[in-house]
VOKEVO-594661 format. One record per residue (C-alpha): x, y, z; residue in one letter. Coordinates in steps of 0.02 Angstrom, whole numbers, plus 50000, padded with zeros to 5 digits. Example, Ala and Ser with C-alpha at 12.3 -4.5 7.8 and 13.67 -1.06 7.14 Angstrom:
2
506154977550390A;506844994750357S;
END
This chain:
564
447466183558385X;447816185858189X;448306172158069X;449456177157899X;449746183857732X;449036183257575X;449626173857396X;450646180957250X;449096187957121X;449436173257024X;448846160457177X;446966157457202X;446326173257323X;445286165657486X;443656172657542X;443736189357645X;443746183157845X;443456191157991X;445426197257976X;444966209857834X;446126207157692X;446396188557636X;447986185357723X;448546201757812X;448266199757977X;447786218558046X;448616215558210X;450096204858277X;449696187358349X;450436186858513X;451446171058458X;451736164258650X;452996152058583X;453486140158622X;452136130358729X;453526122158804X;453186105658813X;452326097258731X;451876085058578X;452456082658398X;451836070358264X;452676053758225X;452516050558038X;451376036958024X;450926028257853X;449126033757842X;449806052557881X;451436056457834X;452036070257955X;453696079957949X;454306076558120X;454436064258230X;454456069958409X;453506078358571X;454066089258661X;454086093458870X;455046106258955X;453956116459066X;452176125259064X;451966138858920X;453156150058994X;453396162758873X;455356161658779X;456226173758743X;456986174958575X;458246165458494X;459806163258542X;459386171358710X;458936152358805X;457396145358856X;456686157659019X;456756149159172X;455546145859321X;453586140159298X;452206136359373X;452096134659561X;453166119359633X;454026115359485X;455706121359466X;456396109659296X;458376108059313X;458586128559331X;460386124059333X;460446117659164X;459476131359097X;460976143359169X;462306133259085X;461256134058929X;460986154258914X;462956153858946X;463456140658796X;462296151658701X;462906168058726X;464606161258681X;464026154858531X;463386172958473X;465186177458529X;466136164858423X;464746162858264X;464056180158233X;462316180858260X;461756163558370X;462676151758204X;463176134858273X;464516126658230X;465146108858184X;465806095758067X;466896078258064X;467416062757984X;466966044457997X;467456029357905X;467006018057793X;466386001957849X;467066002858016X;466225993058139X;465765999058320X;465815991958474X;464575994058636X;466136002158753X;467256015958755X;468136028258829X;467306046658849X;469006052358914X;470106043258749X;471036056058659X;470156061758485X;470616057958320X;470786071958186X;469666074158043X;471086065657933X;471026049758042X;469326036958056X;467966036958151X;468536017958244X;467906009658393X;468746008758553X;469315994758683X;469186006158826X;468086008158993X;466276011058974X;465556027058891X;464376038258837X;463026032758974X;462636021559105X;460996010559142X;460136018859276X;459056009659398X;457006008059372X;456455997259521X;456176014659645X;455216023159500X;453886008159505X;453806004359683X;452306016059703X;451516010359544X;449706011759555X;448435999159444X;448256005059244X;449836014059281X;451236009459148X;453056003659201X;454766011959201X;455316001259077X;457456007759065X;458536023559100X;460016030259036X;460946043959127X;462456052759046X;464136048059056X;465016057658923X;466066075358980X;465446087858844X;466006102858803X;465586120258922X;463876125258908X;463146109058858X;462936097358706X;461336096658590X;460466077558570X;459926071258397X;458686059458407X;457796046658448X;458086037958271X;456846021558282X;457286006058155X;456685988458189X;457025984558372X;458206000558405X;458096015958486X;459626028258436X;460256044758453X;461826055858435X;462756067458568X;464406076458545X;465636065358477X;464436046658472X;463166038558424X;462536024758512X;460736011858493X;459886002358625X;458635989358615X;456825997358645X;456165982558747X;457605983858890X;458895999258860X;460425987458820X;461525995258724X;461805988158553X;463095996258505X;464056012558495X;465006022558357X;466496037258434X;466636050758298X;468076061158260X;467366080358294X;465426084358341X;463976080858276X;463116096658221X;461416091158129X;460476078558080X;458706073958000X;457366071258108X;457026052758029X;457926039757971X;457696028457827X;456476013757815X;457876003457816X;458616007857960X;460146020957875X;460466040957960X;461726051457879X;462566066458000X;463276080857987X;464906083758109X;466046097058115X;467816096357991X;468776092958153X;469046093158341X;469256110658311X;468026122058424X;467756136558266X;467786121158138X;466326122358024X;464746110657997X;465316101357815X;465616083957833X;464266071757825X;464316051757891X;463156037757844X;462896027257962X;461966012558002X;460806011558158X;460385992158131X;462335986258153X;463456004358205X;464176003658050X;464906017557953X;464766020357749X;464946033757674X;465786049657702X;465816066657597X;466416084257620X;465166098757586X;466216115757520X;465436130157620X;466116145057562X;465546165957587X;465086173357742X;463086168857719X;463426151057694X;464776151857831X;463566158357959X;462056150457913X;461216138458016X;461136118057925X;459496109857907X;459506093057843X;458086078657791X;457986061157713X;456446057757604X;456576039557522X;458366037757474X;458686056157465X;459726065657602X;459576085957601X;460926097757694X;460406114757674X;461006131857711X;460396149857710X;461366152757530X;461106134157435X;460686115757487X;461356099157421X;460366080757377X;461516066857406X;460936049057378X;460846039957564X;461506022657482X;463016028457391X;463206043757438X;463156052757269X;462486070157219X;460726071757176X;460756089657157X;461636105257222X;461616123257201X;460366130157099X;460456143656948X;459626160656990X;459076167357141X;458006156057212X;458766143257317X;458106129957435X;458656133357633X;457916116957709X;456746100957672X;455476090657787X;456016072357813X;454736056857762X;453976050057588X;453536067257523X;454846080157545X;454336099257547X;455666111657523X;455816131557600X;456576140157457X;457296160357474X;457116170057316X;457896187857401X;459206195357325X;460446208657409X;459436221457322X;457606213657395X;457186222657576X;456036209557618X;455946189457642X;455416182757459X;455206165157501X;454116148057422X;453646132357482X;454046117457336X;453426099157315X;455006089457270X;455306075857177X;456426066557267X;457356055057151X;457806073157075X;457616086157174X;456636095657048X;454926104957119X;453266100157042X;452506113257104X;452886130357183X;451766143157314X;452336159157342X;452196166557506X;451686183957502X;453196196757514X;453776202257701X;453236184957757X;454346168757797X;454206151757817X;454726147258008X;454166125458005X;452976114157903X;451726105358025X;451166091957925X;451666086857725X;450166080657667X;448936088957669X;450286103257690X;450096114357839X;451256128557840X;451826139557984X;452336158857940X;453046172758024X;453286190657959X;454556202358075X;455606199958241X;455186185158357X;454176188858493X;453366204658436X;453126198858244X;451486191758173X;451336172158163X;450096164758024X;449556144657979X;449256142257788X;448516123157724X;448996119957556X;447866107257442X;448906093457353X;449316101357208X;450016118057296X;448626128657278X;447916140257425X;446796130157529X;446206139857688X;447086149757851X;446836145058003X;445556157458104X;445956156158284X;444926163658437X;445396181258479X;445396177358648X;446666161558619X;448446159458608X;449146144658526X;450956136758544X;452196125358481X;453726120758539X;455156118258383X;456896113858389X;457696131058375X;456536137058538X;457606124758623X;459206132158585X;459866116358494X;460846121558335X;459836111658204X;458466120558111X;457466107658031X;455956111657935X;455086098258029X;455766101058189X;454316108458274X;453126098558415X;451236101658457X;450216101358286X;449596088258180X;448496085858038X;447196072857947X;446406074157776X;445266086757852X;445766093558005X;447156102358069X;447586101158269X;448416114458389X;448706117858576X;448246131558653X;449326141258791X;449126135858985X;447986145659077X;447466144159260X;445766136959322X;445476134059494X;447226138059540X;448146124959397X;448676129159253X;447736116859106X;447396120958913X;446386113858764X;446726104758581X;446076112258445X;445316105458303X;445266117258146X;444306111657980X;445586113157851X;444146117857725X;443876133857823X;444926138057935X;443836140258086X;443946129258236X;442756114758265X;442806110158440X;443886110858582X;444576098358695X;445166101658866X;446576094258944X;446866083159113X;446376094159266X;448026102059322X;449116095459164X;449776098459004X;449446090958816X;449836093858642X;449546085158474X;450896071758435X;450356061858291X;448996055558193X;448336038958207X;446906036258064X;445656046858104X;446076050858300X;447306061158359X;448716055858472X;449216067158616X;450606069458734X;450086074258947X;451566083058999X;451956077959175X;452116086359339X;452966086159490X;451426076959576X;450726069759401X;451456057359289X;451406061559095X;450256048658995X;450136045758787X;448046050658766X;446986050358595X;445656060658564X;444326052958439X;443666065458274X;442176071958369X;443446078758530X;442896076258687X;444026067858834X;445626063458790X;445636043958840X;447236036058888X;448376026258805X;449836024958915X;449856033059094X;451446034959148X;451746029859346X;451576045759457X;452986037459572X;454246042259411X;453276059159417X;454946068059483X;456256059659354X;454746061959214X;454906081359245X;456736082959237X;456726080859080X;456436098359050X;456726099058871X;456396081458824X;455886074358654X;454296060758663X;454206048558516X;452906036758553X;452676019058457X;452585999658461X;451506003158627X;452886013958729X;453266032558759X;455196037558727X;455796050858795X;457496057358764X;458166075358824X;458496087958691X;460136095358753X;461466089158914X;461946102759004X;462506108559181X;463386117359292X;465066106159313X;465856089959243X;465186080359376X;463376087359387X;463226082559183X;463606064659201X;462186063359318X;461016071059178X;459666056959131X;459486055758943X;458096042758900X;456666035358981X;455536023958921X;453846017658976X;452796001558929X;451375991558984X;
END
């Protein structure tokens, strides 16, 4: 395994490593991604991290590249909803089809100050991007509650509860629709499908309320304001080839809408290009291949848009210190020229710039501060994968110097075929002051397939110790907590998932929250499930509904939560 390139001559130059050249890897990592399954951080105030979620869909079977779909099958005697996969690879194929290159589509309309109401009707005919997004008096919606009491009946002692389930209820389109979310604020737990958004209370899965949109939601930042405030992108209308432009705010303590502007999209890059979109402090980002725009979150106005010159911004990490991936090719250029930028948020304006060395491109930012970078130079599978740190001020820091006999994964949004590419929306690494944190691929012992967490010092690069996971199980980093790291145990079929923390020094990971082997079965369907884990709970909500016919997708369970 190789780690990645080196600086522009005007950044500090690192030592030479074991690698040869600072920087240049001399052979391809074999970048396994993604480890499907399996952790990300949730920002927490000691360690603001760019995303909030973990990740669990299988057992580090190896992907195949975007937009192909997620490969199926896995280990022996697990067989995660194979259907769903198949419906997936179809909806993705005909997105190549109808965008040109795997480009997702959508955009819509809300309305201002509308408030929602906890029923509707999935069926009830859509409005047009001209009319409001208004609540509904009809039958109930988007999901049902499902029942908990058979998932705990075999609960054994210091095993956590089934606390609620939601299964869907909504008919989305063929070939599946992606999930945004979970969006925490206060009491709520919220997140977006198709044409809704709905909240629930944490403690019991009631719903609180839910909001019916006029056309599909099509991306959305990974967090939400302290205060509780989301804006989303949807498509212009109902229309299927409609394109990703209009952006809602909405509120997730009450349902209820604010503002709503139009973003112009216009040239074939910009038409095509995938969205990405953040919200640092009052600051809301939708970016594009060609140009992003700032928007304030409370009002709605423009912070900043296109920039002069060549160099232009493509997509921002969410939380209190925004980091921006910025493109400086030109149509002349035959390689990536790209830059990772502090931003000030209240402007938009970088105070300070590193540029990544030519050929090379930013793929996700692991952690903001200290900044952890991920790069990638050439095609998917076969291409080379590098891990820069960053100190505070932007300057070169260290790369991360893995084992040559180790694979490491992650598992980000885009592996999962869901048409948001966040900069932050990437599971299974975290980072302290002084450490950096990585999984490494499954491998089989004594006929299971396990793995280890890595701890790298971000000083040097080289791995401190190694922790190994659960006997026959899963886990990857999810957050920080102080000094220890959190992890996620990715369940089987036999074996119930579990929230674990490893302390500084490694060792065992020692749990936190063991989740009931009798929900073992409903745990693992969840094959590409988001984990967000806080206020003593693990949240897990799946990343895409899918299947094979209307009625098969309204049996699809969406979240499931577990407590003491």
């Amino acid at each position: 395994m190789t780690w990645p390139p080196s600086p522009q001559p005007q950044q500090p130059q690192p030592p030479q490593g074991e690698f040869g050249a600072p920087f240049e890897p001399l052979e391809p990592m074999r970048p396994t991604q993604p480890a499907q399954g399996y952790g990300q951080q949730h920002p927490s105030q000691s360690q603001p991290q760019p995303g909030p979620y973990g990740y669990g869909h299988g057992y580090g079977r190896p992907q195949q590249p975007y937009p192909a779909g997620p490969a199926t099958g896995g280990p022996a005697g697990r067989n995660p909803s194979g259907r769903r996969r198949t419906a997936l690879v179809a909806a993705v194929i005909a997105g190549v089809l109808v965008a040109g290159g795997g480009v997702w589509f959508a955009v819509g309309g809300g309305d201002d100050g509308k408030k929602p109401v906890a029923h509707g009707s999935a069926d009830a005919k859509q409005p047009t991007a001209s009319q409001p997004a208004s609540p509904t008096a009809d039958a109930e919606v988007v999901d049902t509650v499902a029942p908990v009491d058979e998932l705990n009946t075999a609960r054994k002692p210091g095993e956590a509860k089934a606390l609620w389930m939601r299964v869907n209820g909504v008919d989305v389109p063929r070939g599946g629709a992606d999930v945004y979310g979970p969006w925490l604020t206060g009491d709520i737990v919220a997140k977006g499908m198709y044409r809704t958004v709905s909240a629930y209370s944490a403690a019991d899965g009631t719903r609180k309320w839910t909001l019916r949109l006029p056309a599909d939601l099509c991306a959305a930042p990974t967090l939400p304001t302290t205060d509780g405030k989301i804006v989303v992108a949807l498509k212009e209308s109902a229309s299927s080839d409609s394109v990703c432009s209009v952006l809602q705010m909405i509120d997730l303590r009450s349902g209820a809408t604010g503002w709503k502007k139009s973003v112009e999209r216009k040239g074939v890059q910009d038409l095509l290009s995938g969205e990405a979109m953040s919200i640092s402090g009052d600051l809301v980002t939708f970016g594009r291949l060609t140009s992003s725009v700032g928007l304030r979150v409370s009002d709605g106005k423009e912070v900043f848009g296109k920039r002069q010159g060549a160099c232009q911004p493509f997509a921002f990490t969410s939380g209190p210190r925004p980091l921006a991936a910025t493109s400086c090719r030109t149509d002349a250029d035959e390689q990536d020229k790209q830059q990772v930028e502090a931003i000030d948020p209240a402007t938009g304006k970088p105070t300070w710039t590193y540029r990544v060395k030519t050929g090379w491109r930013i793929a996700q930012v692991y952690s903001v501060s200290p900044p952890v970078i991920s790069l990638k130079k050439g095609p998917g599978e076969t291409g080379a994968w590098g891990i820069i740190t960053l100190r505070d001020d932007g300057t070169y820091r260290s790369q991360m110097t893995g084992g040559k006999n180790e694979d490491y994964v992650t598992t980000c949004d885009v592996d999962l075929v869901v048409s948001g590419r966040n900069l932050d929306g990437c599971a299974g690494a975290a980072a302290d002051d002084d450490t950096f944190y990585l999984a490494t691929k499954p491998v089989t012992v004594d006929s299971a397939l396990t793995n280890k967490v890595v701890a790298f010092d971000l000083n040097t690069g080289k791995a401190k110790w190694r922790a190994a996971a659960p006997a026959g199980q899963f886990m990857q980093p999810l957050r920080m907590d102080g000094r220890n790291v959190i992890v996620r145990v990715e369940a089987t079929y036999e074996k119930g998932g579990a929230v674990a923390v490893l302390a500084p020094t490694g060792g065992a990971p020692k749990m936190l929250l063991r989740h009931p082997a009798s929900a073992s079965t409903s745990e693992s369907s969840f094959d590409m499930s988001r984990l967000v884990y806080a206020g003593g709970r693990s949240i897990l909500v799946n990343a895409r509904v899918s299947a094979n016919d209307d009625k098969e997708e309204r049996t699809v369970e969406t979240v499931l939560v577990f407590g003491p």
